[in-house]
C-alpha positions, 0 to 999 in steps of 0.5 A, a space after each residue: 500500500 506504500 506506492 498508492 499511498 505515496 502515488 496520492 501523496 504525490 498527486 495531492 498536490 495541485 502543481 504536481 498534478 498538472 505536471 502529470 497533465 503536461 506529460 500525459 501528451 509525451 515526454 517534455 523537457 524541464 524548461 518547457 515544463 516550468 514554461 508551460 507552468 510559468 513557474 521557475 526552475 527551483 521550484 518545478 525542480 521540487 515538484 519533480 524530485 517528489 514525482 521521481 521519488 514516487 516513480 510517477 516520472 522518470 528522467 532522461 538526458 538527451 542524447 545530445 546534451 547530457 545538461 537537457 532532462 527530459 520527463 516523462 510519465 512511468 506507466 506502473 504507479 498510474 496501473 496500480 491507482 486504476 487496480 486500486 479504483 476498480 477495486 472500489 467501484 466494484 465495491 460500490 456497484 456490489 453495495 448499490 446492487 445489493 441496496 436495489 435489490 432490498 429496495 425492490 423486495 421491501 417495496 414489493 411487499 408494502 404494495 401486497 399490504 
């Protein structure tokens, strides 16, 4: 439960969040990313260092010049958030099921009344 707990923790937060945003479209250097935030370097460089640590996003460095990071989103924390969701909307459609069908059987026997 520790990778979803620190997936929410991560996620929690609103600038971190629409990091994820920006990199649902594909991979996206740190300048383009504090650009598009309009937020400085520093702090977008805090923002990433809690995604990395939550293995939400991983870094690469261009082939070209090893100063250039580029981030992109790490599939395995974003499956385990859907196992988890499905878990509990099946929970939920179980409990509404079972609430329908008490509510049928209850209204059922008032009308026989």
């Amino acid at each position: 439960m520790t990778g979803l707990a620190d997936t929410f923790a991560a996620l929690a937060e609103p600038t971190r969040l629409r990091v994820v945003g920006l990199l649902q479209s594909g991979p996206c250097r740190a300048g383009e990313l504090a650009e598009a935030l309009e937020i400085s370097a520093p702090a977008l460089s805090r923002h990433l260092r809690v995604l990395r640590a939550s293995g939400l996003v991983e870094e690469q460095h261009d082939g070209a010049d090893a100063r250039v990071r580029v981030y992109r989103l790490c599939p395995r924390p974003f499956d385990e958030l859907r196992g988890w969701l499905d878990e509990v909307e099946a929970f939920w459609a179980d409990q509404l099921t079972s609430f329908k069908a008490h509510a049928e059987k209850t209204r059922g026997r008032k009308k026989k009344r």
